[in-house]
N, C-alpha and C positions, 0 to 999 in steps of 0.2 A: 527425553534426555535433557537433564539442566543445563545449565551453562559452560561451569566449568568442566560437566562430563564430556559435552560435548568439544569443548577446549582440548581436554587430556586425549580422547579421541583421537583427535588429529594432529594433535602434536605426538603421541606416542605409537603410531598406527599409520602413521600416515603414505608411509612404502606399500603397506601390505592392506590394511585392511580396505583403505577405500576403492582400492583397483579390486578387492574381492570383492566387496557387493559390486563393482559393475561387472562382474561377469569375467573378467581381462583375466585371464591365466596368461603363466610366462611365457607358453606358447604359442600364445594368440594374441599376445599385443604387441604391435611395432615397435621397436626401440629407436631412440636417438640415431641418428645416425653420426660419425664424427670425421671431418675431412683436414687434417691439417689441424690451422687452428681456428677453425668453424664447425657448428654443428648444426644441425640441421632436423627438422621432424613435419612429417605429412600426414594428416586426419583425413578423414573424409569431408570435412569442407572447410579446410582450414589448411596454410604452411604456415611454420616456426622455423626462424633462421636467426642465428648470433653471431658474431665475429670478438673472436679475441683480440682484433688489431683495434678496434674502437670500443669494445663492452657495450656495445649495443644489441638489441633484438628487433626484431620485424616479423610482426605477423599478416602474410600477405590469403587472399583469398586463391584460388586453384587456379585463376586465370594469370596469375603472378602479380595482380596490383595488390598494393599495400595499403591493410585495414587501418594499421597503428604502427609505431616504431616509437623506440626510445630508449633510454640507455637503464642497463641491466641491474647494475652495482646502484642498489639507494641510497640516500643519506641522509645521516644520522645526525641531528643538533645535538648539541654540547652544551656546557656552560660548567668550569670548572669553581670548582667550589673554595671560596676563600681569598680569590685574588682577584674580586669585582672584575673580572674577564668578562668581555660578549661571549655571548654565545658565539660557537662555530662550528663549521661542517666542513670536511675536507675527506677527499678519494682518497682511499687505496688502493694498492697494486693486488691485483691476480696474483694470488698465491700458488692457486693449482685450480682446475677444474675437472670434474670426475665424472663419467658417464657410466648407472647404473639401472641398465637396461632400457627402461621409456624415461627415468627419472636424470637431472640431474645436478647437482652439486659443485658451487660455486666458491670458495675461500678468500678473503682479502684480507692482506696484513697493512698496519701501518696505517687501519682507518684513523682519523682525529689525530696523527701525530702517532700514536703507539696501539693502536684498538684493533679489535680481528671481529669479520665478519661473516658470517655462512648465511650464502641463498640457496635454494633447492625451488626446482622448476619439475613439476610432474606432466608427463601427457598421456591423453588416451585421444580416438578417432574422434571424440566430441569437442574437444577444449580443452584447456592449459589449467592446469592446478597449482596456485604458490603456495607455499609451506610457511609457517612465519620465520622471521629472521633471529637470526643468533648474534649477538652483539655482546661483546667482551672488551672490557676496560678494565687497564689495569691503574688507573687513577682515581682519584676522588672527584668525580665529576658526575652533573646529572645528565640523567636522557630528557631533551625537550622535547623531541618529536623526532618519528620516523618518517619519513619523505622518500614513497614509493614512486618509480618513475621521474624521479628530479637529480640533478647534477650540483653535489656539494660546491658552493661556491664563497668557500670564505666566511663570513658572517651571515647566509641567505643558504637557502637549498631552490635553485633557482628551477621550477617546473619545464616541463622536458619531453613531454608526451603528447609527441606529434598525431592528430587525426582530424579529419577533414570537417566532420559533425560531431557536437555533442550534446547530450540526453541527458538530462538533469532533474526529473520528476522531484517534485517540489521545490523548486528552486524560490519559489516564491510563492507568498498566499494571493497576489492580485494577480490578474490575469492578465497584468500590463509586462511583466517579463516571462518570456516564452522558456519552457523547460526545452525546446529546441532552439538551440544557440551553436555558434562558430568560434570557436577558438582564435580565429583568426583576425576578430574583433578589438582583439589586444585588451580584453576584459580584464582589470587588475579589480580580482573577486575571488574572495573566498566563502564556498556552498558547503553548509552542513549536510550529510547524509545519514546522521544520527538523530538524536532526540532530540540535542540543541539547537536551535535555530540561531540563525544570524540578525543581520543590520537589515536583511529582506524582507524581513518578517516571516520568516520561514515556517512552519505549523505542519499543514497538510502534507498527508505523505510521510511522516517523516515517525519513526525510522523509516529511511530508505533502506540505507547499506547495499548499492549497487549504483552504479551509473552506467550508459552507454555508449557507443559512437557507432558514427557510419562514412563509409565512402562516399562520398560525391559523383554521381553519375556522370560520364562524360559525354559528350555527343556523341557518339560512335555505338555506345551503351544503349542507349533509350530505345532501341526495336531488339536486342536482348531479353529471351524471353529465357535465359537458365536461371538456374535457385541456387547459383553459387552466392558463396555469404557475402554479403555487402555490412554487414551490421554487426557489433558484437555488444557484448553485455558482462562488465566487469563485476563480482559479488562477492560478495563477503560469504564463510562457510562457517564464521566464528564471530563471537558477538568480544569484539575486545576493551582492555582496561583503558581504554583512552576514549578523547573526544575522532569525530570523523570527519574529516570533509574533502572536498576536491577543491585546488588552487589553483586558480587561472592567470597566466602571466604572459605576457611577450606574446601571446599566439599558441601558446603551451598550457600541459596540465599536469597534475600530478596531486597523487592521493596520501593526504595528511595524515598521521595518526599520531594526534597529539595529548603528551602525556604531563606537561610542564611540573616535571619534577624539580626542576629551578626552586618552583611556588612550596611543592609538598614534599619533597628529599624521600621518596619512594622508589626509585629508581634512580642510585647512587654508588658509582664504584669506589672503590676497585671489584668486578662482581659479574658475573657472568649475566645475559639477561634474554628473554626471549620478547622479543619484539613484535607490535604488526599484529595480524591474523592472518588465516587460511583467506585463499580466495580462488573463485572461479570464473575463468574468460569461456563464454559461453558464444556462438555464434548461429547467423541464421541470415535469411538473403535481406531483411528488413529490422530496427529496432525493437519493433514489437514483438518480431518471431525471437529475437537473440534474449530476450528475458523470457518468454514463455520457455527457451529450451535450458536458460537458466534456473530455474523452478523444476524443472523435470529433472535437471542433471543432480541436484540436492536432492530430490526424491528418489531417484534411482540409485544415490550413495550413500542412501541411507540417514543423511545428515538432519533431513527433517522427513514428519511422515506426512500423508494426503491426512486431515480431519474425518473422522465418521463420526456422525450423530446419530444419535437414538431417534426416533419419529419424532419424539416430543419436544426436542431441541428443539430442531428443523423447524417445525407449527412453530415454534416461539419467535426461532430467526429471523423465517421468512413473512411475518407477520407485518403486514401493509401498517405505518405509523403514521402516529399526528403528534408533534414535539409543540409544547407551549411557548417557548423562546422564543418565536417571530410575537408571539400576543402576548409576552411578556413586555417585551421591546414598546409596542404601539402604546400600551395603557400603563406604561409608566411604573410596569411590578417585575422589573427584573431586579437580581440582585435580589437585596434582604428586606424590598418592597414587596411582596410576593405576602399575597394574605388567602385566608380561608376560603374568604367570598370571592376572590378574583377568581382561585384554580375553580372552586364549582362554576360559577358562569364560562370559563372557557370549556368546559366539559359540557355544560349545557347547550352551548353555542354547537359544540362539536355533532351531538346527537340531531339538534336541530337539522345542521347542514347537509343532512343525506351524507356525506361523508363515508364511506366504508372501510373505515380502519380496524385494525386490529389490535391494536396497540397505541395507550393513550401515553403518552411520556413526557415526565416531568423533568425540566432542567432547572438550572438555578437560581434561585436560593429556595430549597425548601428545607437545608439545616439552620437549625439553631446560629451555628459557627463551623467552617471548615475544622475541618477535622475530626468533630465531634460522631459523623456520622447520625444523628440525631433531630427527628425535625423541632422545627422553633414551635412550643405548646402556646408560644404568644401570638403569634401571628396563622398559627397552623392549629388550632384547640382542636380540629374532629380530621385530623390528615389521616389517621389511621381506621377510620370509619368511613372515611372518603374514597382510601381504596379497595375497602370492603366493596363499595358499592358499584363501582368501575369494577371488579370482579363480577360479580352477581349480574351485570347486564354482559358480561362475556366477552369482554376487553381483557386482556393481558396489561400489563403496568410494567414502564420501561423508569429507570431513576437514573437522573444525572449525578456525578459524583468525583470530586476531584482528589482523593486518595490521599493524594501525599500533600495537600496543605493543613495548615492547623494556624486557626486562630489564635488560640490560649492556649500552651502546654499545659499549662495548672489544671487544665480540664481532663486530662489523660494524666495527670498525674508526672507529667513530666516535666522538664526545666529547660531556658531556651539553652543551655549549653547542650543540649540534645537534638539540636536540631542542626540543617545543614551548618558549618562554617566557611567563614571566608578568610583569604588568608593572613588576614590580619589575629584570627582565632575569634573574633565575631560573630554572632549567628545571623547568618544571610536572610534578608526580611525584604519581601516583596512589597511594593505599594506602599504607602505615607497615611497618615492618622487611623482613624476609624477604618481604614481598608488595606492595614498593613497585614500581613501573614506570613509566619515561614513555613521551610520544608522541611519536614520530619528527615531525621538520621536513622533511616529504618537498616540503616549497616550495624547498626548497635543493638545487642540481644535485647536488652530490655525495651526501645522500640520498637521492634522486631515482632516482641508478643503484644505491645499493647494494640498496635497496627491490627495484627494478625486478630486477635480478639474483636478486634472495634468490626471490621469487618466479617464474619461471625456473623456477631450479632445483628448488625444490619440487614443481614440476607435473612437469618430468622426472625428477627421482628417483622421487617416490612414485605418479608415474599416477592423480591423483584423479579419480571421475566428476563429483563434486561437491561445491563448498567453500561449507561454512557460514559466508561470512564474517559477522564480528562486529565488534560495540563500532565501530561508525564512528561513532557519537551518542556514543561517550565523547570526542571532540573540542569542548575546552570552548567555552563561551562565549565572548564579547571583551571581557567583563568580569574575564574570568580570565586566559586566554593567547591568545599568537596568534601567527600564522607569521610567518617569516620576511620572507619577500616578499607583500605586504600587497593585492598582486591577486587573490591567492589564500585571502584573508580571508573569516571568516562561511560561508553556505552552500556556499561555492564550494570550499572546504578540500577537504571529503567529496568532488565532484565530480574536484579533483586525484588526490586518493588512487587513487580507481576509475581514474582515467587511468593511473596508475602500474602499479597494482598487477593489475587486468584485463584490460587490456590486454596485460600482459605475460603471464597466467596463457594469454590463448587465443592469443597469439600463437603460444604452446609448443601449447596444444591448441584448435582452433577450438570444438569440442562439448562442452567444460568446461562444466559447466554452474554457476551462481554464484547463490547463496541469502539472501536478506537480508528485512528487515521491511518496507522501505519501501514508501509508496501513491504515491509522486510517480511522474509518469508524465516527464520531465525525465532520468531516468539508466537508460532502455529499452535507450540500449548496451552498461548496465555488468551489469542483474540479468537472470534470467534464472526466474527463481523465486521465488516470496512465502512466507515464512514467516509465521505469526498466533504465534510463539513469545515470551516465554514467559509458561505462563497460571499461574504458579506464586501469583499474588495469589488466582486462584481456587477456591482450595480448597472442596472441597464442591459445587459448580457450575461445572466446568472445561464441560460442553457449553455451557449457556448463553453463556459468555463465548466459547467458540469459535463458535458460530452467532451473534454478534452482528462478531466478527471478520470472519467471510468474507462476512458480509452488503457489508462494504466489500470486501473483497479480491477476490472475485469479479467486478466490474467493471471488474477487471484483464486482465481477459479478453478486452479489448478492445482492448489492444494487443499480445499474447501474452504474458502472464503469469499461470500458473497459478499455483494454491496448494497450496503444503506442507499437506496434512491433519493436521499435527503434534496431539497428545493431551496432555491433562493428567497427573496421576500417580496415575490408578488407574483401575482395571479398569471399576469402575461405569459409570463415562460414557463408555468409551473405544469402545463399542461406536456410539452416538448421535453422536460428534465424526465418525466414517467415514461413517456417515449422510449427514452434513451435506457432508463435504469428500467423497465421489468423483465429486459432480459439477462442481466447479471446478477440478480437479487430479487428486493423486494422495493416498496414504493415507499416514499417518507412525505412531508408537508411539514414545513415550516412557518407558512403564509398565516396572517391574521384571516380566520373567518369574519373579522368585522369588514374586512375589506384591506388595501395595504395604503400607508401614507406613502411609500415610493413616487407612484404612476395614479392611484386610482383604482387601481385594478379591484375586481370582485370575484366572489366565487360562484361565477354563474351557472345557471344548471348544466351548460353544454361540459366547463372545467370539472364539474364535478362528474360529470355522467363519464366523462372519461378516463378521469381515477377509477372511478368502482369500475367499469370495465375492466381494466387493466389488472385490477384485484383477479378475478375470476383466469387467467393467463398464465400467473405467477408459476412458475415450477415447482414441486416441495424437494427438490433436493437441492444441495450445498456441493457438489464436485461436479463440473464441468468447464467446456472449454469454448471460450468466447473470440468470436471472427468478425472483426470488421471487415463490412464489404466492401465500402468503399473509402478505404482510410487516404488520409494525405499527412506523408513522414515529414518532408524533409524543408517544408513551407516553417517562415520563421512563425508568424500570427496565425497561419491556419493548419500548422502541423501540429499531427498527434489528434487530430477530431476524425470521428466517422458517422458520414447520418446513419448509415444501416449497419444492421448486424444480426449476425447467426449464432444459436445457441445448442451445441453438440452436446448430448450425453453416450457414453460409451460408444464414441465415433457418430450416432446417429442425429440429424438436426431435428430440434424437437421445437425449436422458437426462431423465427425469423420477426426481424421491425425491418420494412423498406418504406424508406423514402425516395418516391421518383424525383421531388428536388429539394437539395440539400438545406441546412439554415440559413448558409450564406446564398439562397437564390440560386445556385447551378445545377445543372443537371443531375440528378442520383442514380437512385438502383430502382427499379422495378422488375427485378426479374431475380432469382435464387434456381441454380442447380438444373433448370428444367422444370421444375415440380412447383416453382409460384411464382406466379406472376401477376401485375394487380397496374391500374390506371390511376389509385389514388393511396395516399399513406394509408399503411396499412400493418398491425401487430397480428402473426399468426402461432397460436400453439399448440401443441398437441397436447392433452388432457392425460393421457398416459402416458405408460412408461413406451408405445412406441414410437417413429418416426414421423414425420409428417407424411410421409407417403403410403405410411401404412397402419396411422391412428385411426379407429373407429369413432374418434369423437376429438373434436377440433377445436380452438375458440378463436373469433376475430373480432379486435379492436378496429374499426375504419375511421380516419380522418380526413373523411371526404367521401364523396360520393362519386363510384365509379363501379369498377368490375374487379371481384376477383378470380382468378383460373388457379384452380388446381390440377395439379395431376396426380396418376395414384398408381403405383407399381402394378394393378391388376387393371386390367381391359373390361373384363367382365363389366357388361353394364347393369350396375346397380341403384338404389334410389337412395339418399339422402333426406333428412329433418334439418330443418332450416329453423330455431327457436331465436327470436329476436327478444333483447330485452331491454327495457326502457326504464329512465330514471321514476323514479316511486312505484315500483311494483309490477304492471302491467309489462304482457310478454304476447309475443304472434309468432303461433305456428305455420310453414309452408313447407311442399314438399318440393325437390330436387331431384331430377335426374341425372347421375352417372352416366354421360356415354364412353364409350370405349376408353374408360380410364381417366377423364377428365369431367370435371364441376366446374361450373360457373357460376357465381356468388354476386349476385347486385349487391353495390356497400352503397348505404348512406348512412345520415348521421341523425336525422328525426325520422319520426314514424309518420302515419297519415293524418295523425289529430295533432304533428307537433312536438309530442316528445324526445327530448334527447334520447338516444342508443345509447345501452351502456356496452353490451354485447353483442354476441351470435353464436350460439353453440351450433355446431354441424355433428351431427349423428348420421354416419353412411351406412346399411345395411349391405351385408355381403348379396 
């Protein structure tokens, strides 16, 4: 479903059809209740309560403590046209409030002085559904932004959305600001949840299009062992014409959706207007479960679907990578330094290294000039003979590619009045001299096809497995530039672009596979792969910052979206990053094999023997559901990390990683379910499509030398094959006894002549 369909959707359908795919007939879903003038609605783990006497709402959890609260009625920025006026935002009165059946319906007259307003609030037993807002002027003035959860205050919509915790994934590219943060810090900040980034430097992650909150536990709480909700998860159900963000003020919050018609006179009355998007309050007793049931509740509505791939996809996706970027970096060829002889020595380097990748990937510069899609015949004479040959040795080939930049229109045959503007009606140009570029105005047909074409041909010329696309968050603001055709404004931009430009890429190949940052689960048709790139703020602690990434990423995994195990830039931690990512995806490396200027660090045979391990682990499919063991939420610096975790297919765990102690030095997990338990880190997965408790064939990664115990749903004592295998080739068979359901696995990590271990396959005989 595109965009707008899915727009029309839910604005036209939104009474009926969405409560029909969940199942809710009129006779089986609760309705509002209405007392006076209050109303009131109870879910299964969640209440909803309003009052007319203050136009506030409260959603408290079952026990009566309150998740969130804040006032009802949004508002709406102004700026009337003509009379160099401020901007302004001013309440309305309650006009009437209507209750239709679980749904209901809000009216204000006399918003901004003379304007009318409609909210509509939907419920079902899971969570609250908003409708978008209706906004009607009858003057000539612009819409500047709509300000959900904020209190019109005069020239300001002053943020108003009281809750104890809040969750802000991507808040920032360095791992020096915690996407778990307090409101109550009096943070005067405002966080993109779209493609544009802010003054943070905001990238990773983004699109978000959701945020979180959670209660603060009280002391009385903490020996509390119920799974009532402590957590909820606000999300977008519609990808809309504005910029997005959440604004932090006073101790308060509240969700932005900025359109600065001021700037582009697109939303101008006197003129009826629909406002905002759909959104869904999703809850769960922690932040991590209230997004995981966020992602389901869109699935189950139909709104977006789970991804299936073909087998050959999947072999492409999950394909363990080597990215040349970190060895672009060291030897001085990133950028349009980047020559014929550098990529073959780092491909020779690669083969040298034992390395077991899958996928050799090239990032940038190997165009001529952005935009052109085309590599440079000066610097690159035999590139396309180069990945003939990288095929032939049975590597797959990933290309980096920034889509929507363009060096020279003249080269596309187009002119800069075609590309983005700004509002002075100038074409918006990134970077100064020799390394300026703009953004293509792919809202305009005639860009549109050249776009559409350019990429085409790329995918047929160069055969890619997988494109890293890039920079769609460099599409600025609407305080900056904006497209052409102004439907296509704000979030929705990025959303066009994907239409153009991936569409076209799998039209040429269906099993292309497409890589990008984002957590919205909104452009399921376009990505195909998560990347947590890039952790370059984190020097010194790249694992850290990547175990707090895939804490989020991995409940991607929910609508088939694995993650790029991508690594920081050095050897040290790059061993603990694999750790972390082979059980949400696949493996990535960034690191110089010549070694890294960071730290010193090298790829010693121990780093490397435990990549290629972790290769042989990997799951081949892309839909599942990811469980930290032992997570910590609601820590500023160390919330949102877990050392260990479990990987469920169709309910069964089929991959466990435990660590007995954690990276910060404390205690972990060494024990899963009854069925594992181990004395030293330790990666376990099951080779098939069954359980761990009832796979005939096993694989274990050990980081450390100790014991591991299995258990196994049958008693029956049977024997086990114990194949050990060792970096450059060599492997040792032994056998195992099953007794009454239970294996015991000596780990270590060299063999008797030395060897690093790269694996252990276990083959159990019934």
């Amino acid at each position: 479903m595109n965009n707008l369909d899915r727009r029309q959707f839910l604005q036209t359908t939104a009474a009926s059809c969405l409560l029909g795919t969940l199942g809710l007939g009129a006779s089986a879903r609760p309705e509002v209740r209405e007392s006076g003038q209050s109303l009131t609605y109870e879910g299964k783990n969640y209440r909803w309560e309003w009052s007319a006497a203050n136009d506030r709402f409260r959603i408290l959890d079952l026990h009566g403590r309150v998740l969130a609260s804040g006032p009802l009625q949004p508002a709406v920025m102004v700026k009337q046209v003509g009379q160099g006026a401020e901007r302004r935002a001013t309440a309305g009165k309650i006009g009437r409030h209507e209750v239709q059946g679980n749904r209901a319906v809000w009216s204000y007259v006399d918003v901004n002085g003379s304007g009318k307003l409609t909210l509509a609030w939907r419920f079902d037993e899971n969570g609250l559904w908003i409708e978008p807002v209706t906004y009607e002027s009858p003057i000539r003035e612009d819409v500047v932004s709509l300000n959900l959860f904020a209190e019109p205050a005069g020239d300001a919509a002053k943020p108003s959305l009281e809750i104890s915790g809040l969750v802000l994934p991507g808040i920032c590219e360095s791992e020096g600001i915690s996407p778990v943060t307090s409101p109550g810090r009096n943070w005067n900040l405002r966080t993109s949840l779209g493609r544009a980034g802010t003054g943070l430097e905001q990238q990773w992650a983004l699109p978000c299009h959701y945020f979180a909150g959670y209660r603060l536990r009280e002391p009385a709480e903490f020996q509390d062992s119920s799974n009532f909700s402590r957590a909820f998860c606000c999300g977008l159900t519609d990808v809309p014409g504005s910029d997005l963000y959440v604004e932090q003020k006073g101790g308060r919050a509240s969700l932005v959706f900025d359109y600065r018609s001021d700037l582009w006179e697109h939303l101008r009355g006197p003129e009826k207007f629909t406002l905002g998007a759909g959104l869904h309050w999703a809850f769960g007793p922690n932040y991590h479960e209230a997004i995981r049931s966020y992602y389901r509740e869109l699935l189950a509505a139909g709104i977006i679907h789970k991804k299936v791939n073909s087998d050959k996809k999947n072999v492409a996706l999950l394909a363990p990578q080597w990215c040349t970027w970190g060895e672009q970096v060291v030897v001085d060829q990133a950028g349009d330094h980047l020559t014929q002889a550098g990529i073959e020595r780092f491909y020779k380097e690669l083969k040298a290294s034992g390395l077991r990748a899958g996928m050799f990937s090239i990032d940038d510069k190997w165009e001529d000039r952005y935009g052109n899609l085309v590599h440079s015949a000066e610097r690159l004479p035999q590139f396309e003979k180069f990945l003939d040959g990288v095929r032939a040795d049975g590597l797959r080939i990933g290309m980096w590619a920034a889509f929507m930049r363009c060096e020279r229109p003249e080269d596309l045959g187009l002119t800069p009045e075609q590309m983005l503007r700004r509002t002075d009606g100038e074409p918006h140009i990134v970077g100064e001299g020799s390394s300026k570029y703009y953004i293509l105005d792919f809202t305009r047909p005639e860009v549109e096809k050249v776009l559409s074409d350019r990429a085409r041909q790329f995918v047929r010329r160069y055969k890619p497995d997988l494109v890293k696309f890039d920079f769609g968050y460099e599409i600025p603001a609407l305080d900056v530039a904006a497209p052409h055709d102004m439907r296509w404004a704000g979030e929705r931009m990025l959303g066009k672009g994907l239409e153009v430009v991936v569409k076209s890429m799998k039209e040429e190949n269906p099993d292309i596979v497409v890589m990008y940052y984002e957590l919205s689960p909104l452009f399921t048709d376009y990505f195909d792969l998560h990347s947590p790139d890039d952790l370059f703020e984190a020097r010194g602690e790249y694992d850290l910052e990547a175990n707090r990434r895939f804490f989020f990423s991995g409940l991607c995994g929910e609508f088939g979206m694995p993650t790029y195990g991508s690594s920081g830039y050095d050897w040290t931690t790059h061993t603990e990053i694999c750790f972390d990512a082979a059980a949400i995806g696949t493996l990535g490396c960034l690191v110089s094999l010549g070694g890294n200027v960071e730290d010193g660090s090298k790829p010693t045979p121990e780093r490397i023997a435990k990549y290629n391990g972790l290769t042989h682990l990997l799951r081949p499919t892309n839909q599942f559901e990811i469980e930290p063991l032992d997570p910590v939420y609601e820590a500023t610096t160390r919330g949102a990390h877990s050392s260990s975790w479990a990987r469920r297919e169709s309910g069964k765990a089929v991959f466990v990683a435990l660590r007995p102690r954690r990276l910060d030095g404390g205690a972990g997990i060494s024990e899963f379910e009854g069925s594992v338990s181990t004395t030293a880190q330790v990666a376990v997965a099951s080779l098939t499509s069954d359980g761990l408790t009832e796979a005939k064939k096993l694989g274990v990664v050990p980081y450390g030398d100790g014991r591991l115990t299995l258990r196994r749903n049958s008693k029956t004592s049977v024997a086990a094959t114990l194949t050990e295998y060792y970096l450059g080739g060599k492997s040792r068979t032994s056998r195992l006894e099953v007794r009454q359901g239970v294996l015991q696995i000596p780990l270590r990590e060299r063999g008797e002549a030395g060897l690093p271990l790269e694996w252990m396959q276990l083959e159990i005989q019934a």
